[in-house]
N, C-alpha and C positions, 0 to 999 in steps of 0.2 A: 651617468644615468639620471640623475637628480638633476641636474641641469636641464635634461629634455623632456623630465616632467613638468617641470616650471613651464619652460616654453610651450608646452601642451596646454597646460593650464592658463596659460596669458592669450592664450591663438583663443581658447575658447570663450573669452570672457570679451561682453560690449563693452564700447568705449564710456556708455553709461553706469556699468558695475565694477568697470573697473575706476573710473573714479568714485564712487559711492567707497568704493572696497580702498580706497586710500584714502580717500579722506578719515574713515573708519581707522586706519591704520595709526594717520598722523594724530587723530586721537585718543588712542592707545598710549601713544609714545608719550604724547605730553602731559597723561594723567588724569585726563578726561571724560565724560560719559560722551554716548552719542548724542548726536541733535536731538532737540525734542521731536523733528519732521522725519525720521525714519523711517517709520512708518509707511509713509507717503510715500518718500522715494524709494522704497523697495515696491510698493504696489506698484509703481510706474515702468517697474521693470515685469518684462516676458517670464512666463513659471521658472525656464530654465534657468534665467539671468538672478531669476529672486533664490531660488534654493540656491545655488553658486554662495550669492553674498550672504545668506542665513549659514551656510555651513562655513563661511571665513569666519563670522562674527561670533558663532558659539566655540570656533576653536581657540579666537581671540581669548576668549571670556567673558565677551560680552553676550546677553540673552541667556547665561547659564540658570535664571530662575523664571523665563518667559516662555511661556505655552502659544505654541504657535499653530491655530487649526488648519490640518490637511486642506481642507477648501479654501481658506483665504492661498495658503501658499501657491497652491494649483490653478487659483483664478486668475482671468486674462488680466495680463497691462492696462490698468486705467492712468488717464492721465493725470501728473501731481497737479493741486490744485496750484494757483498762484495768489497770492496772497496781494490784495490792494491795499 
């Protein structure tokens, strides 16, 4: 049963959140905070794709003292800037 929720939950997830959501992961593991660019790359993600990786990151523990406004979450996909 666990198993086919995973798989539910990996079918639903872009190839863009799901890496965001491990990269996120492997810095967990090693002790790490997030990138300072989070931000960014979760606005670059679709509302669905942003809440997805916002409720990975708070059950991480990561975001557990950050106020996240309804409007920003719900706003469309802007593209990450790129940095020259």
């Amino acid at each position: 049963m666990l198993q086919a929720l995973v798989l539910a939950v990996a079918q639903a997830l872009s190839p863009a959140t799901a890496d965001f959501i491990e990269d996120a992961t492997a810095r967990l593991l090693a002790g790490e905070e997030l990138a300072a660019d989070f931000p960014v790359r979760l606005q670059a993600l679709p509302p669905d794709q942003r809440l997805l990786a916002i409720v990975h990151l708070r059950r991480a523990g990561y975001l557990s003292d950050v106020v996240m406004p309804l409007d920003w979450i719900l706003s469309p996909a802007s593209p990450a800037e790129v940095a020259e």
